[in-house]
BABA-563360 format. One line per field, with one value per residue (C-alpha): residue number from 0; y, x, z negated. Coordinates in nm, 3 decimals, padded with zeros to 5 digits. Layout:
num	NUM	...
Y	Y	...
X	X	...
Z	Z	...
END
This chain:
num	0	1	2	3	4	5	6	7	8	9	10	11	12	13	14	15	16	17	18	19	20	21	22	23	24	25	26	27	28	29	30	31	32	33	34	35	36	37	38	39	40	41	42	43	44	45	46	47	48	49	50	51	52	53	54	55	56	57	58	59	60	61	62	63	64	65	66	67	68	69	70	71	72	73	74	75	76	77	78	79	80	81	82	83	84	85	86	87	88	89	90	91	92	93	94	95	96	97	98	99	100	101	102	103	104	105	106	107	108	109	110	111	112	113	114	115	116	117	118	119	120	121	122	123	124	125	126	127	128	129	130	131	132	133	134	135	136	137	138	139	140	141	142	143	144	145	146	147	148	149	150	151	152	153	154	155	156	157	158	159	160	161	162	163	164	165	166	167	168	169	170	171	172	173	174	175	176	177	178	179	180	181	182	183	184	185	186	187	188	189	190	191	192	193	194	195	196	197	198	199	200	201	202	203	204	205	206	207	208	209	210	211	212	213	214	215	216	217	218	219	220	221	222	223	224	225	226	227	228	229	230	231	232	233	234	235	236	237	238	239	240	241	242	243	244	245	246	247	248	249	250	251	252	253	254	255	256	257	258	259	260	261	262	263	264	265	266	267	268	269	270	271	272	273	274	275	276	277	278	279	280	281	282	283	284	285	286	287	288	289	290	291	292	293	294	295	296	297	298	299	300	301	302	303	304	305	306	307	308	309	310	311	312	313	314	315	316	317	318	319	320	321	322	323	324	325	326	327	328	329	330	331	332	333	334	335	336	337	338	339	340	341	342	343	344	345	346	347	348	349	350	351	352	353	354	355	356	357	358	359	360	361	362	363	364	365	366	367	368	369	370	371	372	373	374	375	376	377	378	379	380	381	382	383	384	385	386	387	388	389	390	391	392	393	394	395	396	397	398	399	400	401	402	403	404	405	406	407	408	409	410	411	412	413	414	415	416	417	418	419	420	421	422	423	424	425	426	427	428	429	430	431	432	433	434	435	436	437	438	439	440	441	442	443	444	445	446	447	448	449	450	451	452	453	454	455	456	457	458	459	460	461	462	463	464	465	466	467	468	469	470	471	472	473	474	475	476	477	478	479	480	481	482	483	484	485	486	487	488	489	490	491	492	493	494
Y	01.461	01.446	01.136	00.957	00.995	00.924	00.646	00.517	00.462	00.360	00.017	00.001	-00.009	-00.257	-00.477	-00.529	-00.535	-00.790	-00.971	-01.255	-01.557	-01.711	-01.670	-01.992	-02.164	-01.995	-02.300	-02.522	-02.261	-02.239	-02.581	-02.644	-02.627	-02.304	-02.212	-02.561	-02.478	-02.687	-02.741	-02.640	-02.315	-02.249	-02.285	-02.229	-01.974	-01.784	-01.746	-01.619	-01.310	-01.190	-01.191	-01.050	-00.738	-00.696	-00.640	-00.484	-00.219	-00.197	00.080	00.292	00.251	00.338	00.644	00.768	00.706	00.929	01.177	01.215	01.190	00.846	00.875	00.861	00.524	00.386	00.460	00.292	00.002	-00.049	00.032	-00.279	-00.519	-00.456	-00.531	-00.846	-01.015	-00.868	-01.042	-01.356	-01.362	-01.304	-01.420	-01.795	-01.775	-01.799	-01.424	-01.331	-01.494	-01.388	-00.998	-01.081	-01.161	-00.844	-00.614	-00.830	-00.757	-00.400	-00.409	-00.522	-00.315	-00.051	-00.121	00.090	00.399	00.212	00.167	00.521	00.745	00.762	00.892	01.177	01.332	01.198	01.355	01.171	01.064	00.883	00.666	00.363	00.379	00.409	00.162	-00.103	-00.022	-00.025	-00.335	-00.545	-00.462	-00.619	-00.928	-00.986	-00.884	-01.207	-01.434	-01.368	-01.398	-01.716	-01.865	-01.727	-01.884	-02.252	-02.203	-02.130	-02.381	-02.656	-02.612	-02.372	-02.589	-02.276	-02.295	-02.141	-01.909	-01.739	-01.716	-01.491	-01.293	-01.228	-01.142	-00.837	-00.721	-00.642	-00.523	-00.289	-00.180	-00.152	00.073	00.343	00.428	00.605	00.857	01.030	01.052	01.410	01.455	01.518	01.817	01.616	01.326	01.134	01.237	01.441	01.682	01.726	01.861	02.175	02.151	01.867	01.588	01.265	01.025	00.718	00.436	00.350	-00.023	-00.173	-00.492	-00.312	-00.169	-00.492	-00.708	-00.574	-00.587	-00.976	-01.079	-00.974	-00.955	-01.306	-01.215	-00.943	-00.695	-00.682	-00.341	-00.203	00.146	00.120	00.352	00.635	00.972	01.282	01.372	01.552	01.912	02.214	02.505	02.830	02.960	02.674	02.484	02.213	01.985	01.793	01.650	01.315	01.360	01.502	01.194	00.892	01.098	01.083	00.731	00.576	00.794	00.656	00.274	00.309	00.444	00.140	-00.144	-00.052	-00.199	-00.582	-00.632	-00.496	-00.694	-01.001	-00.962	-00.799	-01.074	-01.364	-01.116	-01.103	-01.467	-01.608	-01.408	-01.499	-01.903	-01.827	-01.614	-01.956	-02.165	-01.982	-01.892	-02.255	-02.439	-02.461	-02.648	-02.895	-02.932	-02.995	-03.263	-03.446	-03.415	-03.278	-03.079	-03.236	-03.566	-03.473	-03.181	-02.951	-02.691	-02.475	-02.190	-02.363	-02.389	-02.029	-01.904	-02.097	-02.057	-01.640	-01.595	-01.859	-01.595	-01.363	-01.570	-01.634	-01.246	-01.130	-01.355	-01.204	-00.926	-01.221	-01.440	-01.431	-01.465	-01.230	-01.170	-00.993	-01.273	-01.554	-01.467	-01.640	-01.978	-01.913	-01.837	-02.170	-02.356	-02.198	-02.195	-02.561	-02.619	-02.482	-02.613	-02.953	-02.833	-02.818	-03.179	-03.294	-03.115	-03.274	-03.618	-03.744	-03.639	-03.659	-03.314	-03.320	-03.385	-03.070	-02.863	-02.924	-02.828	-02.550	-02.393	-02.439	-02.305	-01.977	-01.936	-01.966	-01.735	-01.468	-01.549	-01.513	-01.176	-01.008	-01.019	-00.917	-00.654	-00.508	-00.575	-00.372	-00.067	-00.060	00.198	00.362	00.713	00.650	00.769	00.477	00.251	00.292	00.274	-00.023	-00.248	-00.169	-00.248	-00.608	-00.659	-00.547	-00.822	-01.072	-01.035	-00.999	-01.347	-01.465	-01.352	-01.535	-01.890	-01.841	-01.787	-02.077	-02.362	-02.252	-02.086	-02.229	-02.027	-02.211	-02.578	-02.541	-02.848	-03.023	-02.853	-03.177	-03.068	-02.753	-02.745	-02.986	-02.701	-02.490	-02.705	-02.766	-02.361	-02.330	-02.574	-02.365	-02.063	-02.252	-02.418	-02.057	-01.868	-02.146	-02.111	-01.713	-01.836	-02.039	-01.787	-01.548	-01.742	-01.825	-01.477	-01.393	-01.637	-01.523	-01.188	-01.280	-01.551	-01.202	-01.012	-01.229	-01.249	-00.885	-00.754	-01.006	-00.775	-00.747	-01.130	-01.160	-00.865	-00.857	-00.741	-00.414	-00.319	-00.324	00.043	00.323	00.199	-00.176	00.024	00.206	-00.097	-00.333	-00.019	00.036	-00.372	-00.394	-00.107	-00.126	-00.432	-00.551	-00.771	-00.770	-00.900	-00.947	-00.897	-01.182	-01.448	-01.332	-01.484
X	00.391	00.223	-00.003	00.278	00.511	00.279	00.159	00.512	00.516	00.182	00.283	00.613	00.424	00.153	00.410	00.633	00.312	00.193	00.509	00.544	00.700	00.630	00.213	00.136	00.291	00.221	00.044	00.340	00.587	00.393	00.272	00.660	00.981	01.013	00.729	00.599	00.230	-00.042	-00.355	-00.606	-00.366	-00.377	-00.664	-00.903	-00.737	-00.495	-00.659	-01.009	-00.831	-00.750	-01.156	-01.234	-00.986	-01.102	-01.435	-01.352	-01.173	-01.296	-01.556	-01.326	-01.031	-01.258	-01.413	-01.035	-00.917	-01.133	-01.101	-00.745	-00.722	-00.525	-00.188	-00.123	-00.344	-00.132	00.154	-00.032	-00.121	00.279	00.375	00.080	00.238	00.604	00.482	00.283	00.626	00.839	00.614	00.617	00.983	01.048	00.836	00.722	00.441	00.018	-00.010	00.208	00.089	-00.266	-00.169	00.076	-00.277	-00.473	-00.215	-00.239	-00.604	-00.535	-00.277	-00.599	-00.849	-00.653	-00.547	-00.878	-00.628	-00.444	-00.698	-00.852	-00.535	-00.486	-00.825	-00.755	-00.438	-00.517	-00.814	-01.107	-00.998	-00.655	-00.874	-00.939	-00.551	-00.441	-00.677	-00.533	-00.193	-00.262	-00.449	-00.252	00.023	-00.127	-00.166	00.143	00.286	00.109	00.155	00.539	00.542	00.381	00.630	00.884	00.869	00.785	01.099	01.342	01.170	01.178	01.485	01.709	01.592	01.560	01.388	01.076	01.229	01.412	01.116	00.980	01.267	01.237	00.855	00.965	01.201	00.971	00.674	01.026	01.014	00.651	00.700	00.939	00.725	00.399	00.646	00.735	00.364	00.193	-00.047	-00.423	-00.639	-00.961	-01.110	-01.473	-01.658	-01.498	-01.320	-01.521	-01.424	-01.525	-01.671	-01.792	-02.054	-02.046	-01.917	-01.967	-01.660	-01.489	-01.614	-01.460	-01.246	-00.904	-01.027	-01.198	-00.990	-00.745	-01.030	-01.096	-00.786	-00.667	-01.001	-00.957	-00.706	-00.752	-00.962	-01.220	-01.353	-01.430	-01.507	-01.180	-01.307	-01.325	-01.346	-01.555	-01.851	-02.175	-02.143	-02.041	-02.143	-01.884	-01.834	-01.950	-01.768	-01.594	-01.529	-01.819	-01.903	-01.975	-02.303	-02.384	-02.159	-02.361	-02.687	-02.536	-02.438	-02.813	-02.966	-02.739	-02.743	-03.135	-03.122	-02.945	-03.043	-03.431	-03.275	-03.380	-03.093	-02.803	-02.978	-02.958	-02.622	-02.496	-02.667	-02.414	-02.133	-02.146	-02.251	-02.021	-01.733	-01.776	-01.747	-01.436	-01.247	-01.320	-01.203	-00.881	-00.804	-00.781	-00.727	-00.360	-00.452	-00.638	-00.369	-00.135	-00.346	-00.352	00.028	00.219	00.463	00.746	00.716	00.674	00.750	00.488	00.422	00.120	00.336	00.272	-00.094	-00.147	00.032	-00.183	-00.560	-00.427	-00.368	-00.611	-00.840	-00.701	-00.777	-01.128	-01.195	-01.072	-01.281	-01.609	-01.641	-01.670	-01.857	-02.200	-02.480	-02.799	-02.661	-02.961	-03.169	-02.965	-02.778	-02.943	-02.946	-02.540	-02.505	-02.688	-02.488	-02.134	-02.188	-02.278	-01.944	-01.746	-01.950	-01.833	-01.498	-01.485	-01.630	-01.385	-01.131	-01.262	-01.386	-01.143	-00.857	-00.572	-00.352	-00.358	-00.751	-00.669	-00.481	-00.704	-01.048	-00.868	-00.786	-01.109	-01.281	-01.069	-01.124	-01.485	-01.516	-01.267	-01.533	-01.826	-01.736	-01.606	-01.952	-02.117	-01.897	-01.979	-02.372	-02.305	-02.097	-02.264	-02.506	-02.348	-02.189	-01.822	-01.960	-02.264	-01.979	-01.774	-02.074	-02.240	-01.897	-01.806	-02.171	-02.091	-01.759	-01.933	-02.190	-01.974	-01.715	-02.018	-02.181	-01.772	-01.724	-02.000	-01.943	-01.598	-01.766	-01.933	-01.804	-01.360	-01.290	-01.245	-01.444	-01.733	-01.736	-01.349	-01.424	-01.140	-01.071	-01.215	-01.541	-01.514	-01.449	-01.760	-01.997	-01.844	-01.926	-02.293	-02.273	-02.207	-02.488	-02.743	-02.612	-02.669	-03.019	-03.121	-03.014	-03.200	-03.519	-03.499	-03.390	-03.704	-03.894	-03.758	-03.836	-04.161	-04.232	-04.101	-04.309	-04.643	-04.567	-04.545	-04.862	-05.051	-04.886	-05.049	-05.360	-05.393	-05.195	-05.093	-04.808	-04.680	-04.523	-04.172	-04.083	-03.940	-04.122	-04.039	-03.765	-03.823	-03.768	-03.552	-03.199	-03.277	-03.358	-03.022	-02.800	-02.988	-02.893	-02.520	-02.497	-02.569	-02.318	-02.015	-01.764	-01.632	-01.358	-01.243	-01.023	-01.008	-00.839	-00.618	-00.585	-00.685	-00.548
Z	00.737	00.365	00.487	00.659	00.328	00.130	00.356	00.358	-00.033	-00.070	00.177	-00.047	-00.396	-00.236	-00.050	-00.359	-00.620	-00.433	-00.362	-00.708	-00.585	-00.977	-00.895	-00.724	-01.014	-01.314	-01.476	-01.418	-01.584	-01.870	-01.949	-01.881	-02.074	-02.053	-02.296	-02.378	-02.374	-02.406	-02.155	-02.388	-02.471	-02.100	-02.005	-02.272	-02.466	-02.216	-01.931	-02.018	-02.185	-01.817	-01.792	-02.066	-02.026	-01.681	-01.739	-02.054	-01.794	-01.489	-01.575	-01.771	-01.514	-01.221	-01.386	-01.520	-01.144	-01.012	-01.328	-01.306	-00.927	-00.872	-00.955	-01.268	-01.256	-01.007	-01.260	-01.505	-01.296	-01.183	-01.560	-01.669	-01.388	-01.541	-01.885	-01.798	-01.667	-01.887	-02.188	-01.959	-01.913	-02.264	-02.472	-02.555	-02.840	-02.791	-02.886	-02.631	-02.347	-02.407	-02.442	-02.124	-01.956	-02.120	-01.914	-01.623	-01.626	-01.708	-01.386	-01.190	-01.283	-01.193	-00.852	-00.778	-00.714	-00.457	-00.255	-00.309	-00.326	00.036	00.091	-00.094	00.139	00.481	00.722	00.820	01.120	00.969	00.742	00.980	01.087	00.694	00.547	00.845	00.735	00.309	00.302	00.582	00.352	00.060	00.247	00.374	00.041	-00.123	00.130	00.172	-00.206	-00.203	00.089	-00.105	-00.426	-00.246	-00.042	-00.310	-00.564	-00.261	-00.091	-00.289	-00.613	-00.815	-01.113	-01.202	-01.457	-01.212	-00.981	-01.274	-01.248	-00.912	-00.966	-01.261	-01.010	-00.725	-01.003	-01.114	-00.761	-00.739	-01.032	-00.884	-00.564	-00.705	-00.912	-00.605	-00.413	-00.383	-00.670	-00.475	-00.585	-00.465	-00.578	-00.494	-00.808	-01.037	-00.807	-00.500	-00.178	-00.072	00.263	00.490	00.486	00.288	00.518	00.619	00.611	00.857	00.928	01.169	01.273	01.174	00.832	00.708	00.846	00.531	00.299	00.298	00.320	00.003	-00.234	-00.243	-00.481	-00.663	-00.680	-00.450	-00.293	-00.649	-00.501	-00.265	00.001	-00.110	00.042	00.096	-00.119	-00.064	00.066	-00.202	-00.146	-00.087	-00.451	-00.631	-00.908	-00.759	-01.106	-01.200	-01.567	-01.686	-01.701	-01.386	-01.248	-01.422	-01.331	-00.958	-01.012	-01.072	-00.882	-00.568	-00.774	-00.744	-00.358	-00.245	-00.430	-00.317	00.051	00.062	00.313	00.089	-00.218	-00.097	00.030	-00.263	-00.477	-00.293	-00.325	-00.740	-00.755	-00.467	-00.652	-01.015	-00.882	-00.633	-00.969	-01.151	-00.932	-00.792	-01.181	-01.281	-00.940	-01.083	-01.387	-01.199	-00.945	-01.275	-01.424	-01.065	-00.990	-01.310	-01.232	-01.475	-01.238	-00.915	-00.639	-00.561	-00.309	-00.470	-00.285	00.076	00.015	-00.138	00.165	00.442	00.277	00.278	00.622	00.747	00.509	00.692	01.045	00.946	00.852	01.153	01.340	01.178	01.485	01.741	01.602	01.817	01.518	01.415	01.057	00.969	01.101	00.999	00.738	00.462	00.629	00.693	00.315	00.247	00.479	00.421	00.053	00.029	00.226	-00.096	-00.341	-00.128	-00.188	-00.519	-00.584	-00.348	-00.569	-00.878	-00.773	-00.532	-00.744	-00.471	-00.428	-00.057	-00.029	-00.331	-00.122	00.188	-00.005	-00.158	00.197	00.355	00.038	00.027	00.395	00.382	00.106	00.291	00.582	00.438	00.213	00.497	00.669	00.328	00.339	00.649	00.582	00.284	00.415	00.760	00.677	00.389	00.279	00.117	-00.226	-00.233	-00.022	-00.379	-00.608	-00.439	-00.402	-00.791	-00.918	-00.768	-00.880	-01.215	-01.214	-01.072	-01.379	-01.628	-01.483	-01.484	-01.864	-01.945	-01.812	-01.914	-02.287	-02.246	-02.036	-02.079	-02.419	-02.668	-02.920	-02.641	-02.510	-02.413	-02.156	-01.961	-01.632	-01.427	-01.600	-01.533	-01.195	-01.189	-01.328	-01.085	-00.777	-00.899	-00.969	-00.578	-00.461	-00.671	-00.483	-00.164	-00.260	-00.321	-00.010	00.195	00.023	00.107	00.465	00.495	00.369	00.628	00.909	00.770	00.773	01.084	01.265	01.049	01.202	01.547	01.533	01.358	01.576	01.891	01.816	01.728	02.022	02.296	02.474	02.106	02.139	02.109	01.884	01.573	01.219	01.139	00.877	00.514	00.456	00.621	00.482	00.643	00.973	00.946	00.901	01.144	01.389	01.220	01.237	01.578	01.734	01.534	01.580	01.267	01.092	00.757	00.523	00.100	-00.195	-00.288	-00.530	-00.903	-01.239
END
């Protein structure tokens, strides 16, 4: 009864944190009457503080998740939510805006204890069953958000004031619910549990199938799954220091990144990321500059709502998709990723909204795609504890590599280009990411068919086989990859 109550408010806080009809057109409000901002404000001096702040946070927040057992971060992350809209709804000046975005980030950083609470009160065998539940929320949150806001913009001609309004009343909402969940006694790190083995998560079509879906947007699986730790001994001290924690931390960071096979993955997951944050953070602006807002209807909130469940579509369709990921999964990075960097020159050449809004929905999708299987490349063969570690050390690097070519190519302390530039960079950024994974795919299959021409004139009856794996944890996930069906969703849309 504890893990269905506090299941129950868990899907209430995520449904109505999620649900902000104002999001798909949060350019357009503030480059509008209602605060009378400029482009250059926007872009290269508001936004890039939601960047900064999140990497600023996301190492702190995750550690003081796990330290203080989740809840009174989810408090903090509901409280952070309120305050972002509240200074949005009130407030009109540059300062304003760019501390409304430093508690947005703080807001995201922090949704970490969402995603990990629930581990914490349900049993082992709930998790698959919870996660499907938590994360599909999530989802449907954002996309009814998104419909939302079109609808009563389009046909109840509200204006986008009061689709702010709406948006601090669900974060109020959002706000209540984690007051009244159970306070754990256990956490991943900090507080281990007495007893048991250190799982593995459950990966499988229903739990990822959450986990693309909504990344997109937020915050991807920054240590999300989290669960049972290594075995304690009867009598032993169950609280562990921050020392013994960052000791456990490289010693597990060295463990897995040894694994060619996660590597490479985990190398398009923090580069693939940092270009899809760019381009989802200031997809709006460009939309803007093609048709302003102040002249002409638009329907950002129709568009946000397809590419998320298409996302969700695409992600779902991961565990039936008939491909060798470990054999060709470099060549499907190159090809995929060279599809969005395709997208985003579309975006910024062609310079009509619908070619805009069609590149933008094939581009989300393929990301939601393509991280999903990353995802389950990644988790397939890990323990929840490295599952946590591994996911956070990528969102890491992917807002590090972010900070900096927001630094360089969208503040204005750097170049402060124009967004058509920008979104330029970012589709040459994507066909560098593609030109790489195909020379790593050649080189596979290069290799491969060295082996087997070795491999025949050394040992006829050998023909045929595959090269053996890299090293144990290759072995383990080419095994784990090969009997578990999997789907997945991500995060959602980030500003």
């Amino acid at each position: 009864m504890q893990a269905l109550y506090a299941t129950l408010l868990l899907c209430v806080h995520g449904f109505f944190f999620n649900l902000r009809p104002s999001e798909p057109f949060l350019t357009a409000y503030l480059m509008g009457p209602d605060k009378n901002l400029t482009e250059t404000q926007v872009v290269n001096e508001i936004y890039p503080v939601w960047t900064y702040s999140y990497l600023a946070l996301l190492f702190p927040i995750f550690l003081a998740t796990d330290y203080l057992c989740y809840k009174p971060v989810l408090i903090l992350q509901a409280t952070s939510l309120v305050v972002t809209y509240s200074v949005l709804l009130t407030k009109k000046n540059l300062v304003a805006m760019q501390l409304m975005q430093f508690f947005f980030g703080l807001a995201t950083a922090s949704e970490v204890a969402y995603f990990s609470y629930i581990y914490s009160v349900v049993e082992p065998a709930q998790y698959q069953r919870v996660t499907s539940y938590c994360r599909s929320i999530t989802l449907f949150g954002s996309a009814a958000g998104s419909l939302t806001g079109q609808l009563l913009l389009s046909v109840a001609k509200a204006k986008l004031f009061h689709l702010v309004t709406i948006t601090l009343a669900s974060a109020v909402v959002a706000f209540l619910a984690p007051w009244f969940l159970p306070m754990p006694r256990r956490s991943l790190f900090f507080h281990k549990i007495p007893a048991t083995i250190d799982s593995k998560p459950q990966c499988n079509s229903a739990t990822l199938l959450q986990t693309s879906a909504e990344l997109e947007s937020r915050v991807p699986l920054t240590g999300h799954n989290t669960t049972t730790i290594s075995p304690v001994k009867d009598g032993e001290n169950n609280r562990t220091g921050l020392v013994d924690v960052m000791r456990m931390f490289f010693s597990d960071f060295v463990q897995c990144y040894r694994c060619r096979t996660l590597l490479s993955w985990s190398l398009w997951w923090a580069l693939a990321t940092c270009g899809y944050f760019q381009v989802i953070n200031y997809t709006q602006a460009l939309w803007e500059k093609v048709r302003p807002s102040r002249d002409y209807e638009i329907y950002n909130g129709y568009v946000e709502t397809l590419s998320t469940l298409l996302g969700a579509l695409a992600a779902l369709l991961v565990g039936y998709l008939p491909v060798c990921w470990d054999r060709w999964g470099e060549l499907a990075l190159c090809s995929l990723s060279m599809l969005m960097a395709v997208c985003v020159f579309i975006m910024d050449t062609l310079r009509n909204i619908w070619l805009c809004y069609s590149s933008y929905v094939v581009f989300r999708t393929t990301y939601m795609l393509l991280i999903t299987v990353a995802t389950f490349q990644i988790a397939a063969s890990l323990s929840m504890r490295r599952y946590a570690l591994v996911f956070g050390v990528n969102t890491f690097m992917a807002l590090l590599l972010q900070s900096l070519i927001t630094l360089v190519v969208v503040d204005s302390a750097g170049l402060g280009l124009e967004v058509f530039t920008q979104f330029f960079i970012y589709g040459g950024y994507f066909a560098i990411i593609s030109l790489v994974f195909c020379i790593a795919g050649l080189c596979k299959v290069l290799s491969r068919k060295h082996f087997v021409q070795e491999a025949t004139e050394n040992n006829p009856a050998e023909v045929g086989t595959d090269p053996p794996p890299i090293d144990g944890l290759d072995s383990y996930l080419q095994i784990s990859t090969a009997n578990v069906n999997v789907t997945g969703t991500f995060p959602a849309q980030e500003r």
